[in-house]
LUMFI-610323 format. One record per atom (N, C-alpha, C): residue number from 0; residue in three letters; chain; atom name; z, x, y. Coordinates in Angstrom, 2 decimals. Layout:
# LUMFI-610323
(atom NUM, "ALA", "A", "CA", (Z, X, Y));
...
***
This chain:
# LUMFI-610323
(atom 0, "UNK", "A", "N", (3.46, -4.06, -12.13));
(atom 0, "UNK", "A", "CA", (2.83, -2.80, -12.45));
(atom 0, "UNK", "A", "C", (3.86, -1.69, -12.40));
(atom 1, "UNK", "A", "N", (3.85, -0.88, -13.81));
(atom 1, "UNK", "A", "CA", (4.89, 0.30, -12.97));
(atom 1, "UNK", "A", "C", (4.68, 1.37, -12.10));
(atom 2, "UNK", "A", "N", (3.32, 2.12, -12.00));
(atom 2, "UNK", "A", "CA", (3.33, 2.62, -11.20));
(atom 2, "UNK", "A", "C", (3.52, 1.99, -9.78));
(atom 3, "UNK", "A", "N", (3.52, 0.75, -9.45));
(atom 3, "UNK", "A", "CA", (4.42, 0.51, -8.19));
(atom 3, "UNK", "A", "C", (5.56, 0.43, -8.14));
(atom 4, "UNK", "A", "N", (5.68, 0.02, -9.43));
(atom 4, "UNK", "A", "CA", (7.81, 0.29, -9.80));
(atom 4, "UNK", "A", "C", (8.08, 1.78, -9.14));
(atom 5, "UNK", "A", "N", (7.25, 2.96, -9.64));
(atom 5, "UNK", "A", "CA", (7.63, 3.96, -9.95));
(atom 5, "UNK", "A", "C", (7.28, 4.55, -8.37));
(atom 6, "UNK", "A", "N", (6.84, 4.31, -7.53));
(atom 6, "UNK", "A", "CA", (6.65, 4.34, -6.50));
(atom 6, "UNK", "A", "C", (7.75, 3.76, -4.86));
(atom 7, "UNK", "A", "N", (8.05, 3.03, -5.81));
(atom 7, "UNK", "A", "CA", (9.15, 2.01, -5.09));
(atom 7, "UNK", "A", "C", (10.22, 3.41, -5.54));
(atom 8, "UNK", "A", "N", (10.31, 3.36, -6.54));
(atom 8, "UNK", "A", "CA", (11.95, 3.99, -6.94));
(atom 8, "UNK", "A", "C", (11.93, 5.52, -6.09));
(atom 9, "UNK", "A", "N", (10.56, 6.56, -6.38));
(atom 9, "UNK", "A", "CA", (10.86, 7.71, -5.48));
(atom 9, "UNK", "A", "C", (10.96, 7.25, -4.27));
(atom 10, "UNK", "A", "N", (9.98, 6.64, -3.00));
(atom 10, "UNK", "A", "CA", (10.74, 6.53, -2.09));
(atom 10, "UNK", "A", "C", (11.65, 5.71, -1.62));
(atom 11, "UNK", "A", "N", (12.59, 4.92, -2.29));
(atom 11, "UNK", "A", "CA", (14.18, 4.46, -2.15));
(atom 11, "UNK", "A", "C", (14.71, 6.15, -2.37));
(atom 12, "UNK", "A", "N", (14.23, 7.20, -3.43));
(atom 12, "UNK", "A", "CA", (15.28, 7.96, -3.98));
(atom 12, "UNK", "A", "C", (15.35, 8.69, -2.61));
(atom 13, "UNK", "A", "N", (14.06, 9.08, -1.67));
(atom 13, "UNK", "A", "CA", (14.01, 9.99, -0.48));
(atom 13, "UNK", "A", "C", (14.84, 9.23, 0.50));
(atom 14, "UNK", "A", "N", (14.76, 7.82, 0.37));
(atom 14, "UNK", "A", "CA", (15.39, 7.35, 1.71));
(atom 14, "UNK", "A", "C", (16.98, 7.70, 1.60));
(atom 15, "UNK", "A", "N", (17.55, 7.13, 0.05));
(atom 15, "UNK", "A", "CA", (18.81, 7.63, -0.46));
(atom 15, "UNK", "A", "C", (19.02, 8.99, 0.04));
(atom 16, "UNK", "A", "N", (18.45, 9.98, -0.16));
(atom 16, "UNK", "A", "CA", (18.96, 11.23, 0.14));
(atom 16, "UNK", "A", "C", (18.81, 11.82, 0.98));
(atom 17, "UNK", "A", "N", (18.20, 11.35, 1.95));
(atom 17, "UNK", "A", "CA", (17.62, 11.70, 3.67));
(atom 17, "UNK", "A", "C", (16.79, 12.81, 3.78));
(atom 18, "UNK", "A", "N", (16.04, 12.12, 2.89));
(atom 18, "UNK", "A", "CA", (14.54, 13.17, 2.79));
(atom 18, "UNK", "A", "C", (13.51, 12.56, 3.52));
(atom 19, "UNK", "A", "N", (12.70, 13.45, 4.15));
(atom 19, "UNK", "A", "CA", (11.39, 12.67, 4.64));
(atom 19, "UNK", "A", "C", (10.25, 12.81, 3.59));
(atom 20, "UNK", "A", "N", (10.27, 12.92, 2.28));
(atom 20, "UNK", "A", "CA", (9.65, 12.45, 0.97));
(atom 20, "UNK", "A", "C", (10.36, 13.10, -0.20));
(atom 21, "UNK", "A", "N", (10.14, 12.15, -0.91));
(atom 21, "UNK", "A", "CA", (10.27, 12.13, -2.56));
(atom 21, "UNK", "A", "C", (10.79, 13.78, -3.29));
(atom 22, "UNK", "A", "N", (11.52, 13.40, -4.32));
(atom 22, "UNK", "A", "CA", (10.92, 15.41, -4.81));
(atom 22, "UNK", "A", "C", (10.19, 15.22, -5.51));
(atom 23, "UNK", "A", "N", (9.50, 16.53, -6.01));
(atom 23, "UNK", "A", "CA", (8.27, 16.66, -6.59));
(atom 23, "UNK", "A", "C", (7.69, 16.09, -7.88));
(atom 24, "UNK", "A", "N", (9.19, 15.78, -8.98));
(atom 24, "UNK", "A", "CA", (8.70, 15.36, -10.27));
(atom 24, "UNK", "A", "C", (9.46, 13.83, -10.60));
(atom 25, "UNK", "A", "N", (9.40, 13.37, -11.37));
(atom 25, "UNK", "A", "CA", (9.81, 11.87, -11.74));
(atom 25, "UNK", "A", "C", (11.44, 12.31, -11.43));
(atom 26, "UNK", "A", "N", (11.64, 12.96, -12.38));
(atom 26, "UNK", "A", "CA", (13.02, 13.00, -12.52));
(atom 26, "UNK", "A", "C", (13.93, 13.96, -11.49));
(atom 27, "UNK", "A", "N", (13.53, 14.24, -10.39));
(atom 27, "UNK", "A", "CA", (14.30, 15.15, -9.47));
(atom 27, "UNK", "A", "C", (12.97, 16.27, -8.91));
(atom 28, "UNK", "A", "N", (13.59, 17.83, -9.19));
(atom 28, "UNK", "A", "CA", (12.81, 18.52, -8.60));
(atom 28, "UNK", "A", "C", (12.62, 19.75, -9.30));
(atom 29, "UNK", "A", "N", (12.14, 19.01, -10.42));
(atom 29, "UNK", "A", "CA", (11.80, 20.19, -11.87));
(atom 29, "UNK", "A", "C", (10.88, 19.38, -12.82));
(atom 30, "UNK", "A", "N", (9.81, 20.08, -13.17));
(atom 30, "UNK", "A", "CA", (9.28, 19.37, -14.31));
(atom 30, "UNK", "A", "C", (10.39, 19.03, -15.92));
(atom 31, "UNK", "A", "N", (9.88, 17.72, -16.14));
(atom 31, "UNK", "A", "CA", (10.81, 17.62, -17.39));
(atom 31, "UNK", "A", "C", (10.12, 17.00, -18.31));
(atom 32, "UNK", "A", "N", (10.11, 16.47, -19.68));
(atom 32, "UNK", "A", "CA", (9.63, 15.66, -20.53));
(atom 32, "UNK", "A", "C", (8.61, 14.67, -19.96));
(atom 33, "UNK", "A", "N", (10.12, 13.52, -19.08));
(atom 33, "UNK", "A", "CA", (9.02, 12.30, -18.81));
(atom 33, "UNK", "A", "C", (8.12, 12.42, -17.59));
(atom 34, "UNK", "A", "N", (8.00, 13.56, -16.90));
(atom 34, "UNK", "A", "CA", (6.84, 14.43, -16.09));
(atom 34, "UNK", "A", "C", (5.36, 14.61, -17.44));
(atom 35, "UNK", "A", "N", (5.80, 15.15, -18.23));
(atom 35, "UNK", "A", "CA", (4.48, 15.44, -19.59));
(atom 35, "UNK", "A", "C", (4.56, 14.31, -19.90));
(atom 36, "UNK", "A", "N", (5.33, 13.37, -20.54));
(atom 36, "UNK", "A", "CA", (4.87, 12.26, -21.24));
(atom 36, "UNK", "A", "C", (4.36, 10.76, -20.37));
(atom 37, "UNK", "A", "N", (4.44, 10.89, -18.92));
(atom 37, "UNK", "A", "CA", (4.05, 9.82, -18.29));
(atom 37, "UNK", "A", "C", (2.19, 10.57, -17.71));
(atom 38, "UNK", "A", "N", (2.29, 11.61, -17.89));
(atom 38, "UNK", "A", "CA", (1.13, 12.01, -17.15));
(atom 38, "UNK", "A", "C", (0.38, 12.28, -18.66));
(atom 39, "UNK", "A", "N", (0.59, 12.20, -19.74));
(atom 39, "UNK", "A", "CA", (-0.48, 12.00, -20.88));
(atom 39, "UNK", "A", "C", (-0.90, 10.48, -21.00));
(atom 40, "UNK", "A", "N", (0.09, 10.09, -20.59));
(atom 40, "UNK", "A", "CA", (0.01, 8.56, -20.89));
(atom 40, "UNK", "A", "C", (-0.96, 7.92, -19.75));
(atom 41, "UNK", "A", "N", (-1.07, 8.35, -19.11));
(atom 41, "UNK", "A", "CA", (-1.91, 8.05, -17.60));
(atom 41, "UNK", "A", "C", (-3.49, 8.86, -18.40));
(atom 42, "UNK", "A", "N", (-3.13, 9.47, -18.25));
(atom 42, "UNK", "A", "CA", (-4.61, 10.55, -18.61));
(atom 42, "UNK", "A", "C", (-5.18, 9.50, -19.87));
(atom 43, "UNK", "A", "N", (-4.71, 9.93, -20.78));
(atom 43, "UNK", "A", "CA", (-5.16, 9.19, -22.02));
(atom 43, "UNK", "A", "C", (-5.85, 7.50, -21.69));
(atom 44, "UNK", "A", "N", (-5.10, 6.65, -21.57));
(atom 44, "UNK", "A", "CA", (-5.50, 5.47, -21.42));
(atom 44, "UNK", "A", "C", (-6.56, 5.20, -20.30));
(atom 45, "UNK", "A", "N", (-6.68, 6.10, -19.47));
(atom 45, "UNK", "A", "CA", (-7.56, 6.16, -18.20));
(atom 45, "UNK", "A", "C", (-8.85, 6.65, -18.54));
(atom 46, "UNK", "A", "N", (-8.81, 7.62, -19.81));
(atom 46, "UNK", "A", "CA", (-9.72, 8.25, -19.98));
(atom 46, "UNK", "A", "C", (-10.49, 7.79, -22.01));
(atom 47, "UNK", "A", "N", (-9.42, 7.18, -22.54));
(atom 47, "UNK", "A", "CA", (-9.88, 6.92, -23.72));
(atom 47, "UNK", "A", "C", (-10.15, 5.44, -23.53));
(atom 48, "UNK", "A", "N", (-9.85, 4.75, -22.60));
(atom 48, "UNK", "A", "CA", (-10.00, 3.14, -22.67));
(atom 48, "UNK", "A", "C", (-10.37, 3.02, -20.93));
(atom 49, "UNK", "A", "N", (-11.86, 3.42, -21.04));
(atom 49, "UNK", "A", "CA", (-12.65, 3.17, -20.01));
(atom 49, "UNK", "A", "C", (-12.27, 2.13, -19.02));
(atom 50, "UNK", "A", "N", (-12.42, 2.41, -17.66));
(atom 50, "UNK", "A", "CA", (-12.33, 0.61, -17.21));
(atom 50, "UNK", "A", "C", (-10.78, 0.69, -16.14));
(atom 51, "UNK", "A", "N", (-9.83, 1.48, -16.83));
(atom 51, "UNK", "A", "CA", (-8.59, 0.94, -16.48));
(atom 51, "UNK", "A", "C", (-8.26, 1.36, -15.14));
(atom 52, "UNK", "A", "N", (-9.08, 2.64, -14.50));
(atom 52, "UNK", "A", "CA", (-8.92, 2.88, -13.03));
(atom 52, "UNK", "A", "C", (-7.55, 2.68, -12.41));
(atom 53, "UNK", "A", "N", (-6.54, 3.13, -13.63));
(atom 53, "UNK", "A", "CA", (-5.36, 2.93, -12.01));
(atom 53, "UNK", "A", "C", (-5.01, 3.35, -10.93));
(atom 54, "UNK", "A", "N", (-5.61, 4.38, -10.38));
(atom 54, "UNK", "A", "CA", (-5.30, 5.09, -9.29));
(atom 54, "UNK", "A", "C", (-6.96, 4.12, -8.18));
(atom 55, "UNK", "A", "N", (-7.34, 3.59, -8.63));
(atom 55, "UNK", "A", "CA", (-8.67, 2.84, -7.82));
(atom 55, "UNK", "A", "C", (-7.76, 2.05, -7.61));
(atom 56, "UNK", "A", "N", (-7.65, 0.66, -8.60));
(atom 56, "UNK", "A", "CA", (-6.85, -0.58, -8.81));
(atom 56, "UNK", "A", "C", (-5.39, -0.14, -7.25));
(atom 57, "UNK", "A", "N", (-4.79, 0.79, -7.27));
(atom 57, "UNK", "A", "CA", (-4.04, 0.68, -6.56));
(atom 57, "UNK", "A", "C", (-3.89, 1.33, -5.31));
(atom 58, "UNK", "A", "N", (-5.48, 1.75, -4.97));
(atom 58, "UNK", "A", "CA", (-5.45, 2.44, -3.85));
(atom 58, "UNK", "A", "C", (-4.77, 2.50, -2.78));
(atom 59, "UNK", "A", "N", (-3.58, 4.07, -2.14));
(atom 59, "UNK", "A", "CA", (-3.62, 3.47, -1.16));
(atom 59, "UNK", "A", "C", (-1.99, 2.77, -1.04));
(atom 60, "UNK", "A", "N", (-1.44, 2.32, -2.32));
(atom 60, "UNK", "A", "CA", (-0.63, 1.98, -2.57));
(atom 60, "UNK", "A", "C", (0.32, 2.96, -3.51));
(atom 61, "UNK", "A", "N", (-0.03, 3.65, -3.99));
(atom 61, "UNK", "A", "CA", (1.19, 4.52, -4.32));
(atom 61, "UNK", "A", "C", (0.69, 5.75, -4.48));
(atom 62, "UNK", "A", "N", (1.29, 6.40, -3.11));
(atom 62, "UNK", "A", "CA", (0.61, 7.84, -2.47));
(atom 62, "UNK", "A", "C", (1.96, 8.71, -3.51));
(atom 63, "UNK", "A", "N", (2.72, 8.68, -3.82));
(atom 63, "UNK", "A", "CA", (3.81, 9.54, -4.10));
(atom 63, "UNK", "A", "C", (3.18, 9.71, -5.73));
(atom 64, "UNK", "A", "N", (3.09, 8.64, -6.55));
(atom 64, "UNK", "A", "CA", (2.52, 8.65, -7.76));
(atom 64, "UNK", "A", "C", (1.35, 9.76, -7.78));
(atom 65, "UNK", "A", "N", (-0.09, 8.97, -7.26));
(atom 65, "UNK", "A", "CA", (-1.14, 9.58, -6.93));
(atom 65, "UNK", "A", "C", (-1.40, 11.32, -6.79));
(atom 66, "UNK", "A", "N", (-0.23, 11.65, -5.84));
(atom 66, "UNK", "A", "CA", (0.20, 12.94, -5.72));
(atom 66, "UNK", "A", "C", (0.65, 13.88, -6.88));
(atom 67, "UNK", "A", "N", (1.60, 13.13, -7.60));
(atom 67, "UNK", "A", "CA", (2.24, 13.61, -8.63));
(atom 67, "UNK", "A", "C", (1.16, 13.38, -9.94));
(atom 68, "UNK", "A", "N", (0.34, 12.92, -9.36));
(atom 68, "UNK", "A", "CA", (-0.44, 12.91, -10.89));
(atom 68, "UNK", "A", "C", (-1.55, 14.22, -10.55));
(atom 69, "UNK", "A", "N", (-2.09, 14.27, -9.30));
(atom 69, "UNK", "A", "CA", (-2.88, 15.25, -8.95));
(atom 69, "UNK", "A", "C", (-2.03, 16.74, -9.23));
(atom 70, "UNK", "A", "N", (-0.85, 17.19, -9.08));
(atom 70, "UNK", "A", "CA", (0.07, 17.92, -8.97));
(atom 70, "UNK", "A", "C", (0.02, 18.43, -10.35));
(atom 71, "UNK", "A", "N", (0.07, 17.18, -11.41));
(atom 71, "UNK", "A", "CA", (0.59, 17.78, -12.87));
(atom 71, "UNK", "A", "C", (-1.09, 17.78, -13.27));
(atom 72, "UNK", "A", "N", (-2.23, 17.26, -13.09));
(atom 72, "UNK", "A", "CA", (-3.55, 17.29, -13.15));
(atom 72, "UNK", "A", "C", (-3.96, 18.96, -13.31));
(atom 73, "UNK", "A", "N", (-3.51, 19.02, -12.13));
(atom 73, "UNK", "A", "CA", (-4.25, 20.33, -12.12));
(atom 73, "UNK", "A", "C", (-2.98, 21.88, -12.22));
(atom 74, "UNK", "A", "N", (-1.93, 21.65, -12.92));
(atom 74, "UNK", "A", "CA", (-1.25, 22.53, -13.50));
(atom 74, "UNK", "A", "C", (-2.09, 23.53, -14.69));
(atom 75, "UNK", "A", "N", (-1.90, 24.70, -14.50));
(atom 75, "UNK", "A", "CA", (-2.65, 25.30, -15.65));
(atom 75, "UNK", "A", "C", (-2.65, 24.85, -17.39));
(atom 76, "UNK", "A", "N", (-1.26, 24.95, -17.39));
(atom 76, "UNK", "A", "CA", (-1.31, 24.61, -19.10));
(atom 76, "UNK", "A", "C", (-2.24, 23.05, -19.07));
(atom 77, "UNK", "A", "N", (-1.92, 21.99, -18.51));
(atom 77, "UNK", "A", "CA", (-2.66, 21.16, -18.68));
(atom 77, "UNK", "A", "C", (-4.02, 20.96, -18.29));
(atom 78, "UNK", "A", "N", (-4.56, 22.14, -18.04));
(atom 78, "UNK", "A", "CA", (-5.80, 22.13, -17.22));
(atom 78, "UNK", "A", "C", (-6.90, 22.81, -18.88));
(atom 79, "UNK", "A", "N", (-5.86, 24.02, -19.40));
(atom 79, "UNK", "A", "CA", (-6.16, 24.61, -20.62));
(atom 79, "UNK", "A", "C", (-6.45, 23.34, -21.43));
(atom 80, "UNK", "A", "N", (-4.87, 23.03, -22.01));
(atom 80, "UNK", "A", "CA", (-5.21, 21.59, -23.10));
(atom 80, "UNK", "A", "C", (-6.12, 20.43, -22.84));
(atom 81, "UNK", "A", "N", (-7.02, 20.20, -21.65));
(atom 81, "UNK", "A", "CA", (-7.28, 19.39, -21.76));
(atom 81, "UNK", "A", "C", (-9.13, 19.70, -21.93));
(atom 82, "UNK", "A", "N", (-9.58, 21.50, -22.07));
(atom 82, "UNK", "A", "CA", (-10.41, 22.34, -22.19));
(atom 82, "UNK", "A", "C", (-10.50, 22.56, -23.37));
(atom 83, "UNK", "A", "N", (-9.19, 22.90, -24.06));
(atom 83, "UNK", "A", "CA", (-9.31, 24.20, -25.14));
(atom 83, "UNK", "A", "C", (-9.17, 23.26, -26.37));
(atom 84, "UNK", "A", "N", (-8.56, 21.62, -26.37));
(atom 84, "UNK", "A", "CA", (-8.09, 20.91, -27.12));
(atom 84, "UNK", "A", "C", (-9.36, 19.88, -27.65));
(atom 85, "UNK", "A", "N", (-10.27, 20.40, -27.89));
(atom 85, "UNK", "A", "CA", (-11.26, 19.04, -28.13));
(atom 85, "UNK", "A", "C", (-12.06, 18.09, -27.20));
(atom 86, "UNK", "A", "N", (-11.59, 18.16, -26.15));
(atom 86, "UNK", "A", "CA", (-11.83, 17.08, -24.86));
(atom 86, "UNK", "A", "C", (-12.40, 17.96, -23.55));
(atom 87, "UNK", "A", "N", (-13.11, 18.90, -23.99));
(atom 87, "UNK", "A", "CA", (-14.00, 19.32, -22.51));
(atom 87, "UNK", "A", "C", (-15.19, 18.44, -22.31));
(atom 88, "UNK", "A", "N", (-16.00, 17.74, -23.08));
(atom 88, "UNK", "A", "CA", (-16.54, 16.90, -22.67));
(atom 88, "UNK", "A", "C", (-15.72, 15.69, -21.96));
(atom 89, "UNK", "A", "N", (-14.32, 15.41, -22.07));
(atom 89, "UNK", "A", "CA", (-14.07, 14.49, -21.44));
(atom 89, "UNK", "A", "C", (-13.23, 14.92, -20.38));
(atom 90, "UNK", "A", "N", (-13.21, 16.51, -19.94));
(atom 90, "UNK", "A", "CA", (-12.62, 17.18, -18.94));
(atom 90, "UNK", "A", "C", (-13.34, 16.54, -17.69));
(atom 91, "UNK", "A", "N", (-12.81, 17.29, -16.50));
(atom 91, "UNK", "A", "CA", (-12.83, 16.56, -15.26));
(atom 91, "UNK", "A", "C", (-14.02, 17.53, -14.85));
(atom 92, "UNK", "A", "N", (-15.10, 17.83, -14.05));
(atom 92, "UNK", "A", "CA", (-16.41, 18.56, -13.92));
(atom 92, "UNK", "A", "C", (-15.44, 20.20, -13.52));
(atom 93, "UNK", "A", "N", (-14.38, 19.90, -12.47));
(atom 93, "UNK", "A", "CA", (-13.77, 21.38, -12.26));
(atom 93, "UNK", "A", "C", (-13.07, 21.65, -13.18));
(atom 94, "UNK", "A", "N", (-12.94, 21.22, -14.65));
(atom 94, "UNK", "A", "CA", (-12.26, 22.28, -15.74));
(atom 94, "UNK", "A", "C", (-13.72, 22.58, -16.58));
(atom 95, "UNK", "A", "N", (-14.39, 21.80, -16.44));
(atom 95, "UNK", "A", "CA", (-16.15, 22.62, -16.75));
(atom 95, "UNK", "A", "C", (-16.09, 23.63, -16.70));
(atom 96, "UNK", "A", "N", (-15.82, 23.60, -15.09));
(atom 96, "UNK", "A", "CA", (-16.51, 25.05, -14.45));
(atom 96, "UNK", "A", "C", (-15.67, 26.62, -14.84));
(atom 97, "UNK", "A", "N", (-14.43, 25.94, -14.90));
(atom 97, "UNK", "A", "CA", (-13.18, 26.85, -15.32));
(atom 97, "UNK", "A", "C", (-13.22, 27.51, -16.59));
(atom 98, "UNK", "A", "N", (-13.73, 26.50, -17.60));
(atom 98, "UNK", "A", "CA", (-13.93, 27.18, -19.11));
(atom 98, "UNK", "A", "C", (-15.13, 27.74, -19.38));
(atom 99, "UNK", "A", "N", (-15.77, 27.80, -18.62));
(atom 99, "UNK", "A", "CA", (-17.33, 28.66, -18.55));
(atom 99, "UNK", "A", "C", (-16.88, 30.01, -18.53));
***
């Protein structure tokens, strides 16, 4: 699975650098590309192909992921696009409430 790949790799990267956790985005400690393009890719398939629950499926097991998906979740611009773009019916109940 990669999100346990991807889980494995931030905390090796904290232990590498004598952090007591991870930094904040995939790639260091700045949002970048594969920050947007791994967290559409999560969203999308989670949400257009019912069923796939990965953050259930891996409960528990990758807190650093989990985090970082909640983190870029609820960022504004992506909170807008995922309101203003066609998909408020398939928004989360608190961007409901937000675009009211």
């Amino acid at each position: 699975n990669r999100l346990l790949w991807l889980e494995g790799v931030k905390q090796d990267e904290a232990k590498r650098q004598g952090r007591t956790a991870p930094s904040d985005f995939i790639c260091g400690d700045r949002l970048t590309m594969v920050d947007i393009q791994v967290y559409v890719n999560l969203w999308y398939w989670d949400t257009f192909c019912p069923g796939q629950h990965f953050f259930k499926q891996l409960e528990n097991r990758v807190p650093w992921v989990q985090s970082w998906y909640s983190r870029m979740h609820a960022r504004p611009a992506v909170v807008a696009a995922r309101t203003a773009a066609g998909y408020l019916d398939l928004a989360d109940e608190s961007d409901k409430k937000k675009a009211q």
